[in-house]
OpenMM code with the backbone's topology and positions (N, CA, C; nanometers):
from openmm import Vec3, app, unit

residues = "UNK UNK UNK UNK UNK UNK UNK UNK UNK UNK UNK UNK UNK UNK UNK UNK UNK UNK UNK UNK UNK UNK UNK UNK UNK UNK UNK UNK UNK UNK UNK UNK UNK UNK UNK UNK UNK UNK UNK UNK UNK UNK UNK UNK UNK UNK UNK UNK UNK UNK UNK UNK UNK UNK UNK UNK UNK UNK UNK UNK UNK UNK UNK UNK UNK UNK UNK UNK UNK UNK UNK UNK UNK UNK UNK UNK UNK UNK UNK UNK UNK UNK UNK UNK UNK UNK UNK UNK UNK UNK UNK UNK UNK UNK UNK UNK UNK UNK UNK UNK UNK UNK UNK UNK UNK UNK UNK UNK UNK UNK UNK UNK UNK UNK UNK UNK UNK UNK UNK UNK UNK UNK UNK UNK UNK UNK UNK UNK UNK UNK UNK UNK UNK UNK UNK UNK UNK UNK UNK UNK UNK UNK UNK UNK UNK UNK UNK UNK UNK UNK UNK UNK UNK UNK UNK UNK UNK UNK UNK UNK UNK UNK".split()
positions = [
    Vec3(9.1468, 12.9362, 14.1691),
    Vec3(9.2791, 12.9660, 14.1167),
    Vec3(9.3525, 13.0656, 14.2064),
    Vec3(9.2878, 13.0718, 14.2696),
    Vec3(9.3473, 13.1958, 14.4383),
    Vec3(9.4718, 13.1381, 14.4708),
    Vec3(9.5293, 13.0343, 14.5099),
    Vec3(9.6306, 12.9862, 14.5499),
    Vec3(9.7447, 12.9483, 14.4349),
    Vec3(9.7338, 12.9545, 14.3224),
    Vec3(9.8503, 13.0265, 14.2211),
    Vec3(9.9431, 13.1410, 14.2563),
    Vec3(10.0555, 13.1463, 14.2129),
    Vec3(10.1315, 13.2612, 14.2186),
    Vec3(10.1950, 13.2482, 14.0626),
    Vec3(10.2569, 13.3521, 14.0329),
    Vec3(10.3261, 13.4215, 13.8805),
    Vec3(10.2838, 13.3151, 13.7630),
    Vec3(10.3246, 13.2224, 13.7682),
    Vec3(10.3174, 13.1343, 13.6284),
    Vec3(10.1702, 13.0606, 13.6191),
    Vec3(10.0421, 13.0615, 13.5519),
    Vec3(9.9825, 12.9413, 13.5547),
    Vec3(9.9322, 12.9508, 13.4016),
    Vec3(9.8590, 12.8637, 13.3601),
    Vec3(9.8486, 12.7915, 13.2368),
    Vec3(9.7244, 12.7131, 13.1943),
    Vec3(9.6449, 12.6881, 13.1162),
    Vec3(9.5232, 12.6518, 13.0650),
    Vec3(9.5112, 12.6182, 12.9706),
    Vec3(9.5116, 12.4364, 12.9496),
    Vec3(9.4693, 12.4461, 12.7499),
    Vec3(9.3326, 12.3899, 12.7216),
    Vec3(9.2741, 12.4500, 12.6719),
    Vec3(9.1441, 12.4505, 12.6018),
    Vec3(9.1666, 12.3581, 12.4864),
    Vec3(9.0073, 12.3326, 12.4487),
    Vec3(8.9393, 12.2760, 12.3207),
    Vec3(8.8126, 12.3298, 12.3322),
    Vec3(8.7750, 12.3721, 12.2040),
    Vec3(8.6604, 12.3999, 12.1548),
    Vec3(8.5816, 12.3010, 12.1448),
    Vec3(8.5989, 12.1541, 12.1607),
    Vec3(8.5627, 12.0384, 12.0697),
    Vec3(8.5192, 11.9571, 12.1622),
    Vec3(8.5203, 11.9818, 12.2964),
    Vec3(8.4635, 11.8901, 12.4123),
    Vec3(8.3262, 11.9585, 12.4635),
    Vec3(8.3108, 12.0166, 12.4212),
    Vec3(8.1500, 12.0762, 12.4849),
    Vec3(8.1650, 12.1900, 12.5537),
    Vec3(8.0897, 12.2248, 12.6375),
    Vec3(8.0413, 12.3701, 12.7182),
    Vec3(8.2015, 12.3732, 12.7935),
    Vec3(8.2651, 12.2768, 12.8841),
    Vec3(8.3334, 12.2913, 12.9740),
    Vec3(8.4463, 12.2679, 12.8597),
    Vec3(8.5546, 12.3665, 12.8582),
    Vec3(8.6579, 12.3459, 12.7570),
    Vec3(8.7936, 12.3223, 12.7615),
    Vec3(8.8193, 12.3337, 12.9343),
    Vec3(8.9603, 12.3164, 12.9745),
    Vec3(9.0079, 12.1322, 12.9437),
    Vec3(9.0979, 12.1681, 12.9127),
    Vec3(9.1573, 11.9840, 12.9133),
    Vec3(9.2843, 11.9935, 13.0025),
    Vec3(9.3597, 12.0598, 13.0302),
    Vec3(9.4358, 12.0804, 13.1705),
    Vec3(9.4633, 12.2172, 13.1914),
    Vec3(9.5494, 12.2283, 13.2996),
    Vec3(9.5790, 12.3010, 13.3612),
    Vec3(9.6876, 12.3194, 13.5188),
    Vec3(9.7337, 12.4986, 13.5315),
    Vec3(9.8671, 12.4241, 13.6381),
    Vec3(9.8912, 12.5347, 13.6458),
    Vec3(10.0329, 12.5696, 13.7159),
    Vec3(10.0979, 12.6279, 13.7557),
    Vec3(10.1983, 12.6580, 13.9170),
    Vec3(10.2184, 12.7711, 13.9428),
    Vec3(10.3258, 12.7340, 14.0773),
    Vec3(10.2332, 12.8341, 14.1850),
    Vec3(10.2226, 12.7670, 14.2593),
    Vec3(10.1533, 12.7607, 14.4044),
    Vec3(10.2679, 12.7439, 14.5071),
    Vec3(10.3078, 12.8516, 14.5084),
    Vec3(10.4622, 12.9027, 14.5825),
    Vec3(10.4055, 12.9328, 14.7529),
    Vec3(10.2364, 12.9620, 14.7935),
    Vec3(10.2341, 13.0136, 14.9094),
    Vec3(10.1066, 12.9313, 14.9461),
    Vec3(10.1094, 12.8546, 14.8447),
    Vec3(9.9667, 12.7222, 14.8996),
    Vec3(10.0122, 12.6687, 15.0580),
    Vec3(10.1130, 12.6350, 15.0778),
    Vec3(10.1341, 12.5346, 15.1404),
    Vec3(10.1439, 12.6138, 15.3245),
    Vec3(10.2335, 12.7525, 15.3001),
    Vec3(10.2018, 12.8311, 15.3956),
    Vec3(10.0804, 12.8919, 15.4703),
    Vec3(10.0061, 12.9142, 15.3625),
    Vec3(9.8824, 12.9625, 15.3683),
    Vec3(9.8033, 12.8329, 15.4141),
    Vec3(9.8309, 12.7140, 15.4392),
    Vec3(9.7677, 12.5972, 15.4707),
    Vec3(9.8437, 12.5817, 15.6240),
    Vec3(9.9516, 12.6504, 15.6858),
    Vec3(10.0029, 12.6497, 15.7753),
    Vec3(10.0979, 12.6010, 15.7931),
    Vec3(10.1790, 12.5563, 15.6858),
    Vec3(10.2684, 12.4435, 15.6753),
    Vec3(10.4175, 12.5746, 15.6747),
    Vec3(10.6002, 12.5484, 15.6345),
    Vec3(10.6653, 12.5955, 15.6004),
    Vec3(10.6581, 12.6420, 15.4818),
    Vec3(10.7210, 12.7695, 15.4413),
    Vec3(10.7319, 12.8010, 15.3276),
    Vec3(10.7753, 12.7425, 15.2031),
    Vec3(10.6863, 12.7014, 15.1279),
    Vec3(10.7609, 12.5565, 14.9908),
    Vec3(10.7183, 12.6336, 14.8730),
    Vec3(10.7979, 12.6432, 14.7902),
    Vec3(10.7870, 12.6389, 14.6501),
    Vec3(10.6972, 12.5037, 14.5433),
    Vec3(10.6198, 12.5408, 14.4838),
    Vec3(10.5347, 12.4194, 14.4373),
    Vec3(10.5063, 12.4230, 14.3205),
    Vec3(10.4830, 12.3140, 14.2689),
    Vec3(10.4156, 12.3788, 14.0695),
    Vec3(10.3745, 12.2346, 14.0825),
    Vec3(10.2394, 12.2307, 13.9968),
    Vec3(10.1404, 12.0954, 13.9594),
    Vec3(10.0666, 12.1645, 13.8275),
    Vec3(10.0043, 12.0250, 13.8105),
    Vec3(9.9262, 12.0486, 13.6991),
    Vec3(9.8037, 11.9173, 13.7149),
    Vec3(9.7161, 11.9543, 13.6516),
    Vec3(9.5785, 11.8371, 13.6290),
    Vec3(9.4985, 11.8447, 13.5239),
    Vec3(9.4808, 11.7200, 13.4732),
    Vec3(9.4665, 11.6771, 13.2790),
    Vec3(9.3460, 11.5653, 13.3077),
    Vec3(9.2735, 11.6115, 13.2539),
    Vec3(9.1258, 11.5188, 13.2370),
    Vec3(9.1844, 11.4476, 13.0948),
    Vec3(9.2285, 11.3183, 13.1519),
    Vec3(9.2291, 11.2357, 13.0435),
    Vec3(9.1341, 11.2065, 12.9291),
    Vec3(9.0420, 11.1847, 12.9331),
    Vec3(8.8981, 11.1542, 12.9073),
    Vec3(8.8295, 11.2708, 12.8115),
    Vec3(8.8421, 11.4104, 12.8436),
    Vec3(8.8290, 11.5527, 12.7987),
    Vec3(8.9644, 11.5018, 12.6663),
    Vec3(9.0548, 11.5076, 12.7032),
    Vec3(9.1913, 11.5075, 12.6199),
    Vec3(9.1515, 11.3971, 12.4965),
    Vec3(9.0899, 11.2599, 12.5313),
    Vec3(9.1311, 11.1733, 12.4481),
    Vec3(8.9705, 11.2315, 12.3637),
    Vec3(8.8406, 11.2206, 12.4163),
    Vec3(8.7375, 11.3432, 12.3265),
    Vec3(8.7758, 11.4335, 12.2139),
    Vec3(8.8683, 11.5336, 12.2643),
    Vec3(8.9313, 11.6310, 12.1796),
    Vec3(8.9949, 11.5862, 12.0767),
    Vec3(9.0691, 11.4220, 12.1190),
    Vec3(9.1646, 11.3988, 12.0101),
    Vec3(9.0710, 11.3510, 11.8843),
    Vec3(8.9914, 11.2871, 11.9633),
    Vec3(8.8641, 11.2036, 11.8716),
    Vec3(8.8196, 11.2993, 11.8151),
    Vec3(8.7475, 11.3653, 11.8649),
    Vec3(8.6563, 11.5110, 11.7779),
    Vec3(8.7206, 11.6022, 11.6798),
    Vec3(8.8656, 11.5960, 11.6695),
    Vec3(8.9626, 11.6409, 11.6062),
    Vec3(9.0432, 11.6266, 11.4978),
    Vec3(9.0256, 11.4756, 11.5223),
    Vec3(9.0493, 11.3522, 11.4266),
    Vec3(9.1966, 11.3403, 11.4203),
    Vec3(9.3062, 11.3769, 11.5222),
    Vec3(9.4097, 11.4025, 11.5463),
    Vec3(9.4757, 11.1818, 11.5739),
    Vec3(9.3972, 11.1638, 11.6042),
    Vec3(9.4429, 10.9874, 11.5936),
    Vec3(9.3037, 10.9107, 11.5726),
    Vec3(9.3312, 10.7897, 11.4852),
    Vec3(9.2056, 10.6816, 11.5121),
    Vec3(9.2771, 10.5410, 11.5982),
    Vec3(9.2432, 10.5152, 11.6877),
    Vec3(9.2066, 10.3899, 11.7069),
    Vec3(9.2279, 10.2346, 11.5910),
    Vec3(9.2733, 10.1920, 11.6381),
    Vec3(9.1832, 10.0429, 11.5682),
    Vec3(9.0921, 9.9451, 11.6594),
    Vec3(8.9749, 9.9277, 11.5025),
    Vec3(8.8913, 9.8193, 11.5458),
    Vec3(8.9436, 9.7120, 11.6774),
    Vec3(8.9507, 9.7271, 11.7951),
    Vec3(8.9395, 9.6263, 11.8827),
    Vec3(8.8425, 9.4927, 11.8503),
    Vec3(8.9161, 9.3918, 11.8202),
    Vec3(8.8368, 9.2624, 11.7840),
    Vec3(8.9290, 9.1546, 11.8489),
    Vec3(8.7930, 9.1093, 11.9094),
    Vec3(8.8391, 9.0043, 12.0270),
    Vec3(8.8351, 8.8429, 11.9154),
    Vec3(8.9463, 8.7953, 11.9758),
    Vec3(8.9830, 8.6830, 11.8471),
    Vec3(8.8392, 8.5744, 11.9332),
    Vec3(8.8151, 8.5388, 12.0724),
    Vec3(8.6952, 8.4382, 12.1271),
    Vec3(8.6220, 8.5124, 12.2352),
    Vec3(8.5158, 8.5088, 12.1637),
    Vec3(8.3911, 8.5464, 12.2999),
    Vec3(8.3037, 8.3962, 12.3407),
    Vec3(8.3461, 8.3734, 12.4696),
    Vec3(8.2543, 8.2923, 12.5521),
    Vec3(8.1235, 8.2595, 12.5754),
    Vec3(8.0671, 8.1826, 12.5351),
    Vec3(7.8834, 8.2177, 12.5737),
    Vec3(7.8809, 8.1003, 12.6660),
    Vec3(7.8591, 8.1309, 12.7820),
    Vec3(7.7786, 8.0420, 12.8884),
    Vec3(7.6629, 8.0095, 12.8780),
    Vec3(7.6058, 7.9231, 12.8584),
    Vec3(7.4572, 7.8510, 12.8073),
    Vec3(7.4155, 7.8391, 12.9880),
    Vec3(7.5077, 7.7948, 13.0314),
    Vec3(7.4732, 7.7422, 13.2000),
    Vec3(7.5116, 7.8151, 13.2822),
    Vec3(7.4762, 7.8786, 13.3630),
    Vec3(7.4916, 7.9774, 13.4676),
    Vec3(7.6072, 7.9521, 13.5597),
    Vec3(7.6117, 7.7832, 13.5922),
    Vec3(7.6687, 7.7097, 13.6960),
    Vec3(7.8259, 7.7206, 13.6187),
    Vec3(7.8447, 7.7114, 13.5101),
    Vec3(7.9324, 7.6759, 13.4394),
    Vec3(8.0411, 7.8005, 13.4802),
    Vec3(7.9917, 7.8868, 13.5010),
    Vec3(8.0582, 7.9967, 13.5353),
    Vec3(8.2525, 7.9884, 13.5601),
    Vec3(8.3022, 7.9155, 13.6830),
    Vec3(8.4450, 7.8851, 13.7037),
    Vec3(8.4646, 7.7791, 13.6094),
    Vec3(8.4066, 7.7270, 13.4632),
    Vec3(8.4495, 7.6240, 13.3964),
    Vec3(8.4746, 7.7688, 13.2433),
    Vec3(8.4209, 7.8550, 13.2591),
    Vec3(8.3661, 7.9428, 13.1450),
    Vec3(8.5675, 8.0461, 13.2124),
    Vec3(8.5905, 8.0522, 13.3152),
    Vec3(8.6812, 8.1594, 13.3525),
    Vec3(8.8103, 8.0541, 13.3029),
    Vec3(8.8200, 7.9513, 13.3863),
    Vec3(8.9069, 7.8474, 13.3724),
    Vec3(8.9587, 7.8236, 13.1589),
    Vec3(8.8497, 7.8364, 13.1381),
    Vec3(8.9056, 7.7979, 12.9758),
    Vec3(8.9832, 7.9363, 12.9098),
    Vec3(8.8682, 8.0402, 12.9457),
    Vec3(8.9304, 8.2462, 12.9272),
    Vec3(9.0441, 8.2105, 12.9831),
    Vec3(9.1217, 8.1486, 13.1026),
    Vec3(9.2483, 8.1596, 13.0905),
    Vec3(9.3476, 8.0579, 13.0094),
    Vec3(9.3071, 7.9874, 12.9692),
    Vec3(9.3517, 7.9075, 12.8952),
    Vec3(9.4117, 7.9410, 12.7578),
    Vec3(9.3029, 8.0077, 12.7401),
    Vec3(9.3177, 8.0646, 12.6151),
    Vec3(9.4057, 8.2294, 12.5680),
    Vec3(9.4014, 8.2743, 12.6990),
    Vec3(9.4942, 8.3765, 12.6792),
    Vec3(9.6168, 8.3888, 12.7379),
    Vec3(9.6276, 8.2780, 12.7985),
    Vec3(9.7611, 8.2342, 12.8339),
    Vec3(9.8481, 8.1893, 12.6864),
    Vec3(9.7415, 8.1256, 12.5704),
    Vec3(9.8010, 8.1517, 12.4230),
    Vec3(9.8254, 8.3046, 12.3282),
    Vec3(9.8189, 8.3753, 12.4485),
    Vec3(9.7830, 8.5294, 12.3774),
    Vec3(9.6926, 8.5423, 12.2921),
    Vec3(9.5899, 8.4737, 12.3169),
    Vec3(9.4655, 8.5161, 12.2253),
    Vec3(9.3571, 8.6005, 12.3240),
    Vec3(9.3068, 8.7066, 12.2668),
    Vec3(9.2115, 8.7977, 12.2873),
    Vec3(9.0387, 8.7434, 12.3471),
    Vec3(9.0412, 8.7489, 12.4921),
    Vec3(8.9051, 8.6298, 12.5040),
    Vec3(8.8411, 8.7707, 12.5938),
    Vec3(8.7411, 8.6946, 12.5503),
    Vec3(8.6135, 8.7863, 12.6830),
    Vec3(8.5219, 8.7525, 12.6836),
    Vec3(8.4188, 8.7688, 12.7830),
    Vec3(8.3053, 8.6633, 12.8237),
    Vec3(8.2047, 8.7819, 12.8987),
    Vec3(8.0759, 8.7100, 12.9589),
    Vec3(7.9632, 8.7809, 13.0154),
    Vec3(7.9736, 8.7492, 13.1733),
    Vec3(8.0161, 8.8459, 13.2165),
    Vec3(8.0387, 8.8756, 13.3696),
    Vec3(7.9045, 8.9066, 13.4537),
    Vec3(7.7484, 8.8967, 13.3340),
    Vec3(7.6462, 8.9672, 13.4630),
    Vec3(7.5336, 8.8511, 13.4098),
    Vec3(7.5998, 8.7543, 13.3869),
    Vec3(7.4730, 8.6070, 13.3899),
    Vec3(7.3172, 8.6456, 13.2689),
    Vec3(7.3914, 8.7171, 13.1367),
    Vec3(7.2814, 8.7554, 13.0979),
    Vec3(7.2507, 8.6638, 13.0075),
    Vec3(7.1237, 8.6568, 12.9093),
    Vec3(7.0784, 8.5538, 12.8019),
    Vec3(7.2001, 8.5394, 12.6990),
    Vec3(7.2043, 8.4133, 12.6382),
    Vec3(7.2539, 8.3840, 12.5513),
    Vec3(7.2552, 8.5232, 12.4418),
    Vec3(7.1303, 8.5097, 12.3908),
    Vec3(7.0673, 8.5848, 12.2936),
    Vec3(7.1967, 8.7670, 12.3235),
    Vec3(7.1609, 8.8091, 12.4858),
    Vec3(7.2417, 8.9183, 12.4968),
    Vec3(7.3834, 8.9089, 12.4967),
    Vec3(7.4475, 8.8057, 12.5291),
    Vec3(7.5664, 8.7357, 12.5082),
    Vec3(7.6600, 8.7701, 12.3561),
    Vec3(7.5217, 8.7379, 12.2615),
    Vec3(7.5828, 8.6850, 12.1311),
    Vec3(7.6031, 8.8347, 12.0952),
    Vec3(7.4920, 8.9592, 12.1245),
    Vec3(7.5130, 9.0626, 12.0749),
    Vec3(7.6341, 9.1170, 12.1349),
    Vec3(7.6462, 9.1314, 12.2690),
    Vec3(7.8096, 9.1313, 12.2955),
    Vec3(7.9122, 9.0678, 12.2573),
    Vec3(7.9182, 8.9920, 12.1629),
    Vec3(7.9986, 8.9030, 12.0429),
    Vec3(8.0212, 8.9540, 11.9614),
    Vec3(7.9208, 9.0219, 11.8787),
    Vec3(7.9045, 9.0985, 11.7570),
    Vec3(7.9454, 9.2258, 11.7733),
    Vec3(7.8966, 9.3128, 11.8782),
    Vec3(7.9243, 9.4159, 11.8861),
    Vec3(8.0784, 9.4418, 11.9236),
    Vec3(8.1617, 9.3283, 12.0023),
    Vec3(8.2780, 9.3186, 12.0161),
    Vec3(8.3976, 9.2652, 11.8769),
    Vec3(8.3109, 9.2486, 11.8104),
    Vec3(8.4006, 9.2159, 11.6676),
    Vec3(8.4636, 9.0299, 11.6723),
    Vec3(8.3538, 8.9880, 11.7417),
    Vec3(8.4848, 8.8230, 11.7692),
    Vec3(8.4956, 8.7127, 11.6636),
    Vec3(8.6289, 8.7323, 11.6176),
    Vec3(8.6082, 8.6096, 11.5343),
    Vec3(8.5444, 8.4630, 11.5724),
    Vec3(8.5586, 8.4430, 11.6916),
    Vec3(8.4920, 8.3110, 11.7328),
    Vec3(8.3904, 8.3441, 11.8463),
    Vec3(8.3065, 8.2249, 11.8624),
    Vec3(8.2020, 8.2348, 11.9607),
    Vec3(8.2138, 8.1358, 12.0295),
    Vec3(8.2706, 8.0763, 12.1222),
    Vec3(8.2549, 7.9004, 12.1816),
    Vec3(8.1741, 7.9371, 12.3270),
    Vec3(8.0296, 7.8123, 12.2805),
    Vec3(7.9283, 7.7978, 12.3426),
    Vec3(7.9602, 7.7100, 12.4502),
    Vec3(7.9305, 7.7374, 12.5638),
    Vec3(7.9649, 7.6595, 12.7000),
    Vec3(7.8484, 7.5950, 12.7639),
    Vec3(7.8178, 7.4915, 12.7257),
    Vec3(7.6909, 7.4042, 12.8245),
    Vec3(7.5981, 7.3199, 12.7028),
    Vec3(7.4760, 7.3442, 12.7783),
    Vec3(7.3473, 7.2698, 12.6767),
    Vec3(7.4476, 7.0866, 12.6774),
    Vec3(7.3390, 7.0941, 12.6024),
    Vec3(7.3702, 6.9051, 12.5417),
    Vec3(7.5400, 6.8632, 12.5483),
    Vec3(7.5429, 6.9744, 12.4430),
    Vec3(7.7103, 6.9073, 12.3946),
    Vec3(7.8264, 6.9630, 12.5183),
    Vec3(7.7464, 7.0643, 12.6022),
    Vec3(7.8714, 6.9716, 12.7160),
    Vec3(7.8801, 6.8689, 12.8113),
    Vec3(7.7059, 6.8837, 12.8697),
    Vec3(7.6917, 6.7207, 12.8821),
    Vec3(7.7729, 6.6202, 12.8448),
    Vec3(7.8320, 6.6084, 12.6502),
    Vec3(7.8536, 6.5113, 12.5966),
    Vec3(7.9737, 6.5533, 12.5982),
    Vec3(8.0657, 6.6292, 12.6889),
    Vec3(8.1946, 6.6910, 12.6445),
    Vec3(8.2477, 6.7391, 12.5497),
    Vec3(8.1730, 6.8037, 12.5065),
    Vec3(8.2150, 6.8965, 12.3466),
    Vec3(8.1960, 7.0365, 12.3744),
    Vec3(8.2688, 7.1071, 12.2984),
    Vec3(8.2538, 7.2580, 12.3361),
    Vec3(8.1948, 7.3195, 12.1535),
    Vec3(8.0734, 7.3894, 12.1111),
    Vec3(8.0573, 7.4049, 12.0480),
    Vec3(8.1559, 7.5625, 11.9545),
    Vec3(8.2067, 7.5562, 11.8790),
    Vec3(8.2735, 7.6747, 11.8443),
    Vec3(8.2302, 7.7643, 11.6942),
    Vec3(8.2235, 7.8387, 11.6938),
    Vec3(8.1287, 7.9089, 11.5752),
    Vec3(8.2056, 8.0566, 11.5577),
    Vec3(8.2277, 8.0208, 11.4154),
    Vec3(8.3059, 8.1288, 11.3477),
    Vec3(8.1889, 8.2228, 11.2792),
    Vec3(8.2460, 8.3355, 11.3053),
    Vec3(8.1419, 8.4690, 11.3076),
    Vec3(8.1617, 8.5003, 11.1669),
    Vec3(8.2768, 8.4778, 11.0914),
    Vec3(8.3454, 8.5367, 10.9782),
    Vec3(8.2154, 8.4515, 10.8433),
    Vec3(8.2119, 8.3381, 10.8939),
    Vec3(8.0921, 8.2484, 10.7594),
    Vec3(8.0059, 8.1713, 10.8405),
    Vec3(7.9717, 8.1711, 10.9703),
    Vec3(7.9077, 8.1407, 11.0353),
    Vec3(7.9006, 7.9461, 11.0320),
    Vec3(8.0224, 7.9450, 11.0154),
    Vec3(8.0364, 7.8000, 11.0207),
    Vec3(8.0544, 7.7369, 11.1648),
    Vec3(8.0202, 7.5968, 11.2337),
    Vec3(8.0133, 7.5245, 11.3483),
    Vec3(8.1155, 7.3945, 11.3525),
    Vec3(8.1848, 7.4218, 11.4514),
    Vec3(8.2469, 7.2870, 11.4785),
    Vec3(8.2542, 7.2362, 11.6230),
    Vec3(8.2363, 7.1150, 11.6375),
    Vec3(8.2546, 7.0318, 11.7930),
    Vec3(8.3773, 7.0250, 11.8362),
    Vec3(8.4286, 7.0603, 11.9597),
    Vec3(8.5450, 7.0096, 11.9887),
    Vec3(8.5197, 6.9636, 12.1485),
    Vec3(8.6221, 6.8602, 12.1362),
    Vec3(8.5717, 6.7825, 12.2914),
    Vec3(8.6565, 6.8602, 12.3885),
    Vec3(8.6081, 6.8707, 12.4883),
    Vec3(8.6690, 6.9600, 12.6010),
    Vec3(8.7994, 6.9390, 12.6359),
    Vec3(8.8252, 6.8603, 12.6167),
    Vec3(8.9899, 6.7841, 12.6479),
    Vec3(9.0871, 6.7798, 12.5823),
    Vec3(9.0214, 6.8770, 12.4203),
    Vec3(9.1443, 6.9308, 12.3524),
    Vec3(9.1237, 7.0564, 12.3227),
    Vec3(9.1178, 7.1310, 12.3984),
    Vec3(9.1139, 7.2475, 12.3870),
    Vec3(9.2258, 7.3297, 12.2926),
    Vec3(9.3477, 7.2433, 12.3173),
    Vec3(9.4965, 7.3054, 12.1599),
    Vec3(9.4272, 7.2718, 12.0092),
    Vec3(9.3159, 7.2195, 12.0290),
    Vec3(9.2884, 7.1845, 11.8611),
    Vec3(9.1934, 7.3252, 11.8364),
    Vec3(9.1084, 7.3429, 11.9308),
    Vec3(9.0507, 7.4875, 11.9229),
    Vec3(9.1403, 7.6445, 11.9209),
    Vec3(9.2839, 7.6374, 12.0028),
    Vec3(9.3867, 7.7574, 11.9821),
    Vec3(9.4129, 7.6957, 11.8928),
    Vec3(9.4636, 7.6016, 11.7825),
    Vec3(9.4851, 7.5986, 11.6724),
    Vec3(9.3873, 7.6119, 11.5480),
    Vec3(9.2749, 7.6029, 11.5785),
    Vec3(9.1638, 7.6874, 11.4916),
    Vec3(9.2092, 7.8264, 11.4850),
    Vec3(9.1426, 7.8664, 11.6205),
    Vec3(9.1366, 8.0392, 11.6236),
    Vec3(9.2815, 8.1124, 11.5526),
    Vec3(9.3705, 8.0639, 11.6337),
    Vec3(9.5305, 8.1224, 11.5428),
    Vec3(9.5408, 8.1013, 11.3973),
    Vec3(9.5005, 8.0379, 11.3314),
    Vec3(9.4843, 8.0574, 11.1822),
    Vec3(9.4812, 8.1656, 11.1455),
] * unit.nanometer
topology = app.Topology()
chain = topology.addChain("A")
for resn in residues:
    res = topology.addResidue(resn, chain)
    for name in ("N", "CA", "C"):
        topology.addAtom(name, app.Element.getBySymbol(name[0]), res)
């Protein structure tokens, strides 16, 4: 804080742990000289976002809402991969909420990233029924299953948008 001059400033929280600043600032009128430069007048500041949004949480000063993804993707087939991205845009080009498994993991870990993401739908990508051109789709809400053939994919955004 050596390179401050007259004004500087510090706001704390008790509520983020050991380290308590969440920003801080002031005018650094002879920083720039003292760096060798012309004489400038200066004032900044720097805010740990992250510290800030903690505090707000720990504070209870705002909540959030449940983030719930309206379709989570499950790739059954590894290969399927640019057929699994290709549909994610498809589908949120309807403004619907999609997300998928970016690190090739099991189904099984897939589905818990489903659940844990809140998704109303699950559409399964591969196995048999894409073989047979069907995309399997499974509602999380009653755990009900329906086929839809790959080639109408608007009958599936007209599921999910319900």
């Amino acid at each position: 804080m050596d390179y401050y001059t007259k004004l500087t400033f510090e706001i704390d929280s008790g509520s983020v742990g050991a380290q308590t600043a969440l920003c801080g600032g002031g005018r650094y009128d002879l920083l720039i000289e003292t760096l060798g430069g012309k004489p400038t007048p200066a004032t900044g500041f720097a805010a740990g976002i992250e510290r800030i949004l903690l505090a707000c949480e720990n504070e209870k000063s705002f909540t959030l809402p449940d983030a719930i993804i309206d379709v989570y993707l499950v790739r059954i087939d590894n290969e399927l991969e640019s057929v699994v991205s290709e549909i994610a845009s498809k589908l949120r080009l309807e403004n619907l909420s999609v997300d998928f498994d970016y690190l090739q993991r099991s189904v099984k870990a897939q589905m818990r990233e489903a659940n844990k993401l809140k998704a109303k739908y699950v559409l399964f990508i591969g196995g048999d029924e894409y073989k047979q051109g069907m995309l399997n789709l499974k509602n999380m809400g009653d755990s009900s299953e329906k086929n839809i053939p790959l080639d109408k994919i608007q009958e599936l955004i007209t599921i999910v948008k319900k």
